[in-house]
LODO-789232 format. One line per field, with one value per residue (C-alpha): x, y, z; residue number from 1. Coordinates in nm, 2 decimals. Each point is the difference from the previous one (the first is absolute). Layout:
BEGIN
px	(X | ...) $
py	(Y | ...) $
pz	(Z | ...) $
n	(NUM | ...) $
This chain:
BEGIN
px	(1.66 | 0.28 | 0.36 | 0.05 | -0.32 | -0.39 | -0.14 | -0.33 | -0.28 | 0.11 | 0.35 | -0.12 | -0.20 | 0.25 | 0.25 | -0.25 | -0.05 | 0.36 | -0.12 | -0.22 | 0.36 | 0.10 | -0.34 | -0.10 | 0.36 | -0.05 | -0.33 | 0.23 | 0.12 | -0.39 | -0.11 | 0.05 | -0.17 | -0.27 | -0.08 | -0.07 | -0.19 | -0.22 | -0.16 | 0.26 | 0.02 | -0.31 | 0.29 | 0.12 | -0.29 | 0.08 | 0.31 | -0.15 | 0.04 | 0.39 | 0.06 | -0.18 | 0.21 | 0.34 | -0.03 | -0.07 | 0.36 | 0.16 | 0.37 | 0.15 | -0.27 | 0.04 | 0.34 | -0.04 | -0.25 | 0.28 | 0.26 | -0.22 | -0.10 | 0.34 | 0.09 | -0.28 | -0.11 | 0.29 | 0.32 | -0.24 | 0.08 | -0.30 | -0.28 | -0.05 | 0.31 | -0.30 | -0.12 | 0.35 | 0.04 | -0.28 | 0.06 | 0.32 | -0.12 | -0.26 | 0.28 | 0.24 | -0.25 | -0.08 | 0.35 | -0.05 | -0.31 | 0.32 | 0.24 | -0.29 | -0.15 | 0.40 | 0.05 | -0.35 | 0.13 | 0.32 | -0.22 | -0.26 | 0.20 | 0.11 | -0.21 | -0.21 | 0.04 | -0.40 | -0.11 | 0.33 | -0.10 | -0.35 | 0.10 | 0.27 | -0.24 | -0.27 | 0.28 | 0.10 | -0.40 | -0.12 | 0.35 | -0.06 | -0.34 | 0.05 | 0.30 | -0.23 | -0.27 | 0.18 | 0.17 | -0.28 | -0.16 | 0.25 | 0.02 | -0.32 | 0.06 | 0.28 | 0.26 | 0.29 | 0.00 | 0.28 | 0.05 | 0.34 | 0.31 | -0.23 | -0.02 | 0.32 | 0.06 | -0.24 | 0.18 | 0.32 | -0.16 | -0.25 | 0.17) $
py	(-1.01 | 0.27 | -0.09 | 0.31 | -0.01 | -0.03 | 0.27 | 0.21 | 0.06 | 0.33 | -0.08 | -0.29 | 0.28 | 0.24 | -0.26 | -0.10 | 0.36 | 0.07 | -0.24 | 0.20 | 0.15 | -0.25 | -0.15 | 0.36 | 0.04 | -0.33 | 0.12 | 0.09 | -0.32 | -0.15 | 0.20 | -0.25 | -0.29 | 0.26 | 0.08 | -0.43 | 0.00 | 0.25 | -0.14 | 0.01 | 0.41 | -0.10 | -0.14 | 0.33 | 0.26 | -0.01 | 0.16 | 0.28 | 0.24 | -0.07 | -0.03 | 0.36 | 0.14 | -0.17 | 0.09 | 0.41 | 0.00 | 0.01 | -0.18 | 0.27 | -0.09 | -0.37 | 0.02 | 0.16 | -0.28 | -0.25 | 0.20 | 0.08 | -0.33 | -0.13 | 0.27 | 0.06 | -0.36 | -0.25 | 0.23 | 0.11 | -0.30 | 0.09 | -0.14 | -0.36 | -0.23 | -0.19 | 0.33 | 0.10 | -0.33 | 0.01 | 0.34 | -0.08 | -0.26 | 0.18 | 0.25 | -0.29 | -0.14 | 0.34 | 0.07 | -0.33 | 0.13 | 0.33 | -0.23 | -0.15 | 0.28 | 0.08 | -0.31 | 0.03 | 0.28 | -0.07 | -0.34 | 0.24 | 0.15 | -0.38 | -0.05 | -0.34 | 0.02 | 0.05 | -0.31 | -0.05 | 0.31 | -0.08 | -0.32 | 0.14 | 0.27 | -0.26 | -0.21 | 0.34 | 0.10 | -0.31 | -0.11 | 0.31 | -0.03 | -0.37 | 0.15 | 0.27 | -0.20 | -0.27 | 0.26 | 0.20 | -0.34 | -0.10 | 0.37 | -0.05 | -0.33 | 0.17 | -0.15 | 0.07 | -0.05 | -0.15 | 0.06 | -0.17 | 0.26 | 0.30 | -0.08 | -0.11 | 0.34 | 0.17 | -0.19 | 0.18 | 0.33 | 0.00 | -0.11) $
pz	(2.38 | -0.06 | 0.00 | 0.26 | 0.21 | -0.08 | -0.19 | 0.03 | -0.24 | -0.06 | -0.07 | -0.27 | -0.15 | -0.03 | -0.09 | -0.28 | -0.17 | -0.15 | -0.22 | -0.19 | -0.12 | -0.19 | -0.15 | -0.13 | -0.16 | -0.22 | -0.13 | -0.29 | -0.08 | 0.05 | -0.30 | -0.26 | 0.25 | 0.11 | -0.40 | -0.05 | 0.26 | 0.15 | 0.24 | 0.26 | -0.06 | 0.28 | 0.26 | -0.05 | 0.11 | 0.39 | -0.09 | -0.19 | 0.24 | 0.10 | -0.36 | -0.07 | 0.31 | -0.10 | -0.37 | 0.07 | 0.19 | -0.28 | -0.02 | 0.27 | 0.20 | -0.02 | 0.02 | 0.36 | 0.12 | -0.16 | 0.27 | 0.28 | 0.06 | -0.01 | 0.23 | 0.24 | 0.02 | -0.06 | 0.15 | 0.32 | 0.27 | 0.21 | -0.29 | 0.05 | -0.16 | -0.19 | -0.17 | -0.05 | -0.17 | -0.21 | -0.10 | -0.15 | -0.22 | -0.12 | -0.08 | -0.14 | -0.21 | -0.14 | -0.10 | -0.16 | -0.24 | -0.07 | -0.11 | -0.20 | -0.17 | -0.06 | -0.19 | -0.18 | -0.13 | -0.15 | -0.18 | -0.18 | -0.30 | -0.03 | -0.37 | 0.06 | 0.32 | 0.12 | 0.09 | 0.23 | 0.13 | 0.08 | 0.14 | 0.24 | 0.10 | 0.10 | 0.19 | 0.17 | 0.10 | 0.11 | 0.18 | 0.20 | 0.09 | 0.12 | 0.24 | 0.11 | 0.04 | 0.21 | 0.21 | 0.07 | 0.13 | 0.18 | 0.20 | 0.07 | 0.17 | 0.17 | -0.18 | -0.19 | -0.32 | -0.18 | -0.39 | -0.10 | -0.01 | 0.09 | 0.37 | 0.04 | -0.16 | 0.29 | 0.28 | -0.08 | -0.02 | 0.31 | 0.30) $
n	(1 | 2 | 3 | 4 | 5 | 6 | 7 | 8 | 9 | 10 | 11 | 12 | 13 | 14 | 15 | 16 | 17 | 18 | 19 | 20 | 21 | 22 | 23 | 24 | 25 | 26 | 27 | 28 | 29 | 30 | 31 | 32 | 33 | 34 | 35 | 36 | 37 | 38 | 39 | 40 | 41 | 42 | 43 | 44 | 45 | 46 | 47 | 48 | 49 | 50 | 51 | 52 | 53 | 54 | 55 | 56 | 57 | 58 | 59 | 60 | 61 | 62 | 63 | 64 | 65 | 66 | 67 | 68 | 69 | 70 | 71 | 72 | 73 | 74 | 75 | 76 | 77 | 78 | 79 | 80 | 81 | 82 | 83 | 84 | 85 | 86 | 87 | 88 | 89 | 90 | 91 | 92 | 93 | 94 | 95 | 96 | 97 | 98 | 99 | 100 | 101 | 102 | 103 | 104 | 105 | 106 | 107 | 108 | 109 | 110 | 111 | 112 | 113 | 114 | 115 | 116 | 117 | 118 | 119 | 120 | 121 | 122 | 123 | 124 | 125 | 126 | 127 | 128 | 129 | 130 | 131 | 132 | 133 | 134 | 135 | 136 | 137 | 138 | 139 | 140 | 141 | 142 | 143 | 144 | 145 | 146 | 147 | 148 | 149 | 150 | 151 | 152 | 153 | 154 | 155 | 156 | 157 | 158 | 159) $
């Protein structure tokens, strides 16, 4: 059960699609992984669509999903505390891919530094998709997920 009160389907649903946020975002770092190995490009077709939709935003138009959902869904107190809640660690842990990419960045005109790079971009992608995974599993159990340092981050924020 729910640390405030037991949840519905629809609320474990909805709770489970801000997900998608996150996951689509670290595609990037999964290229290097995805290249290796292209069999698991097959995991990927169910989000064809969402990724199609997503990508043909643009970065204005991401950037407004980014802020709407942080303000329609985690600052409205009428939604569900366990979407609210899930919402804002999807959120979290897509700032986390930001700061990421950010430090990605500054490591690429490092000379010798491409198999680091590869490496640190594998450890990003598939740390990701294990926390999405297990939180979008644990939503649909109704449950909170708890990632170390990032929930305690989303306590503070959703009340």
């Amino acid at each position: 059960m729910s640390l405030r009160g037991s949840t519905t389907v629809p609320d474990r649903i909805f709770a489970s699609l801000p997900y998608l946020l996150p996951l689509i975002d670290s595609l990037v770092f999964g290229s290097f992984l995805l290249r290796q190995f292209p069999i698991l490009t097959v995991l990927l077709l169910p989000l064809q669509p969402v990724l199609f939709i997503y990508g043909s935003l643009g970065q204005i138009g991401q950037i407004i999903v980014f802020f709407a959902l942080f303000i329609l869904v985690v600052r409205n107190e009428k939604i569900n505390h366990f979407i609210r809640f899930n919402t804002m660690q999807a959120i979290l842990l897509d700032i986390v891919i930001f700061l990421c990419s950010i430090l990605l960045r500054i490591l690429t005109p490092v000379p010798g530094a491409g198999f680091a790079i590869e490496t640190l971009a594998n450890t990003i992608f598939l740390g990701i998709v294990a926390s999405v995974v297990y939180s979008v599993f644990q939503s649909l159990m109704g449950r909170y997920a708890e990632i170390p340092a990032i929930s305690d981050a989303v306590y503070m924020q959703v009340r």
